[in-house]
C-alpha positions, 0 to 999 in steps of 0.5 A: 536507491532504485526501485522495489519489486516483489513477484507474487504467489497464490499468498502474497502479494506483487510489489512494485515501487517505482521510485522515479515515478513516486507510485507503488502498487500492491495487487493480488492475495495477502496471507503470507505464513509470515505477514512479518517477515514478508512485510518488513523488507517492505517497511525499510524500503519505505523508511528508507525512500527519501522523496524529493519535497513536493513529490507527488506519490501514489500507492494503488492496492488491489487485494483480491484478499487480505488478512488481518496481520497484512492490513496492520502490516499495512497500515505501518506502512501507509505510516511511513508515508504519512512522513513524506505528506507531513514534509510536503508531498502529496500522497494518494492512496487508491483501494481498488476493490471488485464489484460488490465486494462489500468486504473490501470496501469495509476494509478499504474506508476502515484503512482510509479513516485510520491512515490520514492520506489521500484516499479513494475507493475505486471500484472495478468489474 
């Protein structure tokens, strides 16, 4: 299995999973017309990463925005994950969010309290 990549556009986000490094990113808007099917190419992917046990993993997200459809999408995601921590990984998430963006910080601890994961809000400018 190599690794995943996504271009993004005006409503989807860019993906990347770079599976030697054990970190995916997510960055930019996310709205797709289809949140479905734009998020489930990414949902089997992670079903079907298969780290090796003490792995490391890290998941960096920087929407600019997001909608509803995509943080549930989103959460099923951060689910699967939550596989890895319970065979032994560690798995870090890190919500980046723009200054004084209260918004993404609310989704931001909403998606922390509800995943179980290393989680850090980080803020930048």
């Amino acid at each position: 299995m190599g690794g995943y990549f996504i271009e993004g556009t005006k409503n989807t986000p860019k993906v990347t999973f770079d599976i030697e490094k054990h970190s995916m990113s997510l960055s930019g808007r996310s709205m797709p017309a289809n949140t479905i099917s734009f998020y489930i190419t990414i949902m089997n992917w992670v079903k079907q990463y298969s780290p090796e046990e003490g792995s490391n993993i890290t998941i960096d997200i920087k929407f600019s925005y997001v909608n509803t459809s995509s943080i549930i999408a989103l959460l099923g995601i951060l689910k699967e994950f939550k596989i890895h921590q319970e065979r032994n990984c560690t798995v870090l998430v890190t919500w980046q969010y723009e200054k004084n963006d209260e918004d993404m910080v609310t989704i931001g601890e909403d998606i922390s309290s509800l995943c179980d994961l290393g989680f850090e809000l980080v803020e930048y400018e």
